[in-house]
C-alpha positions as CSV (number, residue, x, y, z in Angstrom):
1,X,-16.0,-17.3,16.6
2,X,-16.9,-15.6,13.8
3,X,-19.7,-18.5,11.7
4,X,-20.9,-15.8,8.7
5,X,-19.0,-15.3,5.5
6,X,-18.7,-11.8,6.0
7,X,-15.4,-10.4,7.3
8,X,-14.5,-9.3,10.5
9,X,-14.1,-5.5,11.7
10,X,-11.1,-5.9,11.8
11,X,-10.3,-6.9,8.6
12,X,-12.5,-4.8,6.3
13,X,-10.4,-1.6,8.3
14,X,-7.5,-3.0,7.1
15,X,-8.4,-3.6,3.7
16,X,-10.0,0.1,3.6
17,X,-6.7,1.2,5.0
18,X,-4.5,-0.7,2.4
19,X,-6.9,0.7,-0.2
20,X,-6.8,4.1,0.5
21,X,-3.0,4.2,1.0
22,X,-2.6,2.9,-2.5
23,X,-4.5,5.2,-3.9
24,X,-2.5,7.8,-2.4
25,X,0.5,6.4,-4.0
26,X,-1.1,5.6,-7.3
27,X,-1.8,9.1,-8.0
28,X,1.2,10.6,-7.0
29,X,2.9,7.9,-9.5
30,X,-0.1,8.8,-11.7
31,X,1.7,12.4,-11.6
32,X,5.1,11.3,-12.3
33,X,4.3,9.6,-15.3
34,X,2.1,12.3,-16.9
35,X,5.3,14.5,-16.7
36,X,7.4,12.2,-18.0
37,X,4.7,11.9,-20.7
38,X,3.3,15.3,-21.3
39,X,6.2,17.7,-20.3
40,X,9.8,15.4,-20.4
41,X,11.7,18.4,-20.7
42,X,10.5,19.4,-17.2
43,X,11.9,16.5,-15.9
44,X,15.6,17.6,-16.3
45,X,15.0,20.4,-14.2
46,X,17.9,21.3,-11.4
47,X,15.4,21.2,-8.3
48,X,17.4,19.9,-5.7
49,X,21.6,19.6,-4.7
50,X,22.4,19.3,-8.1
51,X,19.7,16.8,-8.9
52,X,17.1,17.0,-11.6
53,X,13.3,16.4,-11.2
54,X,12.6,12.6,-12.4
55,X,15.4,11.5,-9.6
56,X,14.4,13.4,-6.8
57,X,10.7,12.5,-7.5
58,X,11.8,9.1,-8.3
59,X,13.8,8.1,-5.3
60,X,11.2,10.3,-3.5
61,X,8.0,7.8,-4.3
62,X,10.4,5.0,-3.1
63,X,10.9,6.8,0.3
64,X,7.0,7.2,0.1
65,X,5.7,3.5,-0.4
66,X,8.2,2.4,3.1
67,X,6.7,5.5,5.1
68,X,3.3,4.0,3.6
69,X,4.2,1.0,4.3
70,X,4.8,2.0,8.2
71,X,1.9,3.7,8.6
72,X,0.1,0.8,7.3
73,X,2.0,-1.7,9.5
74,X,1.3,0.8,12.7
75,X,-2.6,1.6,11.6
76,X,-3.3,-2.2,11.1
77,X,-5.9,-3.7,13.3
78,X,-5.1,-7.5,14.5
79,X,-7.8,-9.8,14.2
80,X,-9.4,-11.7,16.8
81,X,-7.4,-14.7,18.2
82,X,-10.0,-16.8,17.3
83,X,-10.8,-16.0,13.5
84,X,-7.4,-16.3,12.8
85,X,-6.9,-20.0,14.1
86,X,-10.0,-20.6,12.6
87,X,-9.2,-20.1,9.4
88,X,-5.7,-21.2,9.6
89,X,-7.5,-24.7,10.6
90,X,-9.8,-23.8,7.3
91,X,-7.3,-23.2,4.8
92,X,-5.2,-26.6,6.1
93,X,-7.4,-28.8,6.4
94,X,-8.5,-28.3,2.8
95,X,-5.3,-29.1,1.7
96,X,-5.3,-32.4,3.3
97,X,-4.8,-35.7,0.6
């Protein structure tokens, strides 16, 4: 049973993974907006079947965040049995009237 206030393993791996992941995503959507920002006119660009830049790149970060969101589901560590029923038993017994 893990007694100290300090996370498990487990857990702090999973938060650096979420972390990092979002990053990732934050700056390509950090990129998308400075071109919509900076350089609109780019934007209407033919790049692909017809379509211009801001959908493909738009329904393109949407297709990102699920594959990020799969690689986060598959990467994710499970906690220890035990730290998880303690502090399921943590969190309802505080809630008790």
């Amino acid at each position: 049973m893990n007694t100290s206030d300090s996370p498990s393993p487990q857990r702090r791996f999973n938060t650096r993974l979420g972390l990092l992941l979002f990053l990732v995503y934050l700056a390509l959507y950090t990129g998308f907006v400075l071109i919509n920002a900076f350089a609109a006119d780019q934007m209407e660009t033919i790049v692909l079947a017809g379509l211009n830049l801001a959908i493909v790149y738009g329904f393109g970060l949407i297709a990102f965040a699920l594959v990020l969101a799969l690689i986060y589901g598959a990467l994710c560590r499970p906690e220890p049995a035990e730290d998880v029923a303690t502090s399921e038993a943590t969190t309802t017994s505080g809630d008790s009237k």
